[in-house]
C-alpha positions in Angstrom: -36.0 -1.2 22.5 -33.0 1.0 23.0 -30.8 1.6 20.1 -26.8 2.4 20.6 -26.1 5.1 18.3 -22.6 5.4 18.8 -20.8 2.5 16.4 -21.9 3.7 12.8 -20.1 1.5 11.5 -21.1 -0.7 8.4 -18.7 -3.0 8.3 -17.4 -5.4 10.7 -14.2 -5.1 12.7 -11.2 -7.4 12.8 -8.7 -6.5 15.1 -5.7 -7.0 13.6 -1.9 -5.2 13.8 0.2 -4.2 11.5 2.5 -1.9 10.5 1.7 0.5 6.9 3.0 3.5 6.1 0.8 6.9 5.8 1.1 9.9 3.9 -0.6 13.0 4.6 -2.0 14.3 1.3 -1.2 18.2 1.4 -3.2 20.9 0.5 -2.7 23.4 -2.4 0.2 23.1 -5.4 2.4 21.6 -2.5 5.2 19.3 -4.5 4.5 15.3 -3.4 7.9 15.1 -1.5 6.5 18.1 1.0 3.9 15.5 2.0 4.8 13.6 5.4 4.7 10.2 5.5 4.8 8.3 8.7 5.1 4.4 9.8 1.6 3.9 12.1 -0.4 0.6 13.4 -3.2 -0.7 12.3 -5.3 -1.8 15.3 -8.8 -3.2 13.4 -9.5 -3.1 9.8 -12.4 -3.9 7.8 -13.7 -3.5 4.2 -14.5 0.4 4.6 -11.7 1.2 6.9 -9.4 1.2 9.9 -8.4 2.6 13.2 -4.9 3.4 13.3 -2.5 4.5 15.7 -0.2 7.2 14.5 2.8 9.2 16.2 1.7 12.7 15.2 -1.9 14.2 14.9 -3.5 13.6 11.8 -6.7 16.4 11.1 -10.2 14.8 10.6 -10.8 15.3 6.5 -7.4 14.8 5.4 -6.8 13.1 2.4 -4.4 10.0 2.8 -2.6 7.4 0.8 -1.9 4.2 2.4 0.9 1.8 1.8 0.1 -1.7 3.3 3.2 -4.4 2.9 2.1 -7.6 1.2 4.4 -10.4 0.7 7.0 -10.2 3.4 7.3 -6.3 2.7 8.1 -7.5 -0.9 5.4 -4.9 -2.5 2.9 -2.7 -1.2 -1.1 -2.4 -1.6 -1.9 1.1 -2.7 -5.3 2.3 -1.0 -6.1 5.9 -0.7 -8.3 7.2 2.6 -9.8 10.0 4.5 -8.8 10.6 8.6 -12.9 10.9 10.0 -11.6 11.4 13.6 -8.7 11.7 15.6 -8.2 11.3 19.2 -5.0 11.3 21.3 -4.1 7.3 22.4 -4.7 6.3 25.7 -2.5 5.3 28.0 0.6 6.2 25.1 2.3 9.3 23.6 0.1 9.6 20.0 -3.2 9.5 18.5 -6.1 7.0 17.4 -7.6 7.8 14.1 -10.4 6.6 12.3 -9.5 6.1 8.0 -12.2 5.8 5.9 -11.3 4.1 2.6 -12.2 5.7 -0.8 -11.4 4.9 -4.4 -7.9 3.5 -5.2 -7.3 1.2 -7.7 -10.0 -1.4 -8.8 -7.0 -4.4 -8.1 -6.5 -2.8 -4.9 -9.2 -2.5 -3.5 -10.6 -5.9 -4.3 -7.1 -7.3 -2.9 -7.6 -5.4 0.4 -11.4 -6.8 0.0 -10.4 -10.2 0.3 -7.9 -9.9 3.0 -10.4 -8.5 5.5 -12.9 -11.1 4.5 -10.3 -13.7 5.4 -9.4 -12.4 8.5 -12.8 -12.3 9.7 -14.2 -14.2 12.1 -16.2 -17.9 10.8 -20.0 -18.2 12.1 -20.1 -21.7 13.5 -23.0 -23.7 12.5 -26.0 -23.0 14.7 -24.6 -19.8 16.0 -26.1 -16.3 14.1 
């Protein structure tokens, strides 16, 4: 048995797009409004995280806060991540990064909880 070590990942993937917004925690006593915040893509989610494509380079280990719109862009969902990898985007001018999630609010993250369980994928019966 061969084992693919490759796809660590612990949670299951739903592709889904959408556009959030990023903000790229700095480092040191910088004031908030230094930090850059850019409009990105999600391309799949899932409970722990997401892959994301983003117009400028985002350095594996940054700290992030992530604004998702809920409700017709009515109000956001506040989650708070960490860029694992970054890659530049094939075939397009920007980069693919990988977000883990980390602690936000307990609301939040239950809410964002939810949403990727509904957007996964039903087992039919008989199928597993």
């Amino acid at each position: 048995m061969t084992f693919d070590y490759t796809d660590r990942r612990q949670h299951e993937r739903i592709e889904v797009v959408q556009a959030i917004f990023i903000e790229v925690v700095g480092r040191g006593n910088r004031k908030e409004s230094e930090n850059s915040i850019m409009r990105c893509e999600t391309v799949d989610i899932s409970v722990g995280g997401l892959k994301v494509f983003v117009p400028e380079e985002i350095a594996a280990g940054a700290r992030l806060n992530l604004a998702v719109p809920m409700d017709n862009w009515k109000e956001n969902l506040e989650l708070q991540g960490q860029a694992k990898w970054s890659r530049p985007a094939d075939g397009r001018e920007g980069f693919w990064v990988g977000l883990e999630l980390m602690d936000a609010s307990r609301e939040d993250m239950e809410r964002w909880c939810q949403i990727a369980h509904s957007l996964a994928p039903r087992v039919r019966a008989g199928e597993a």
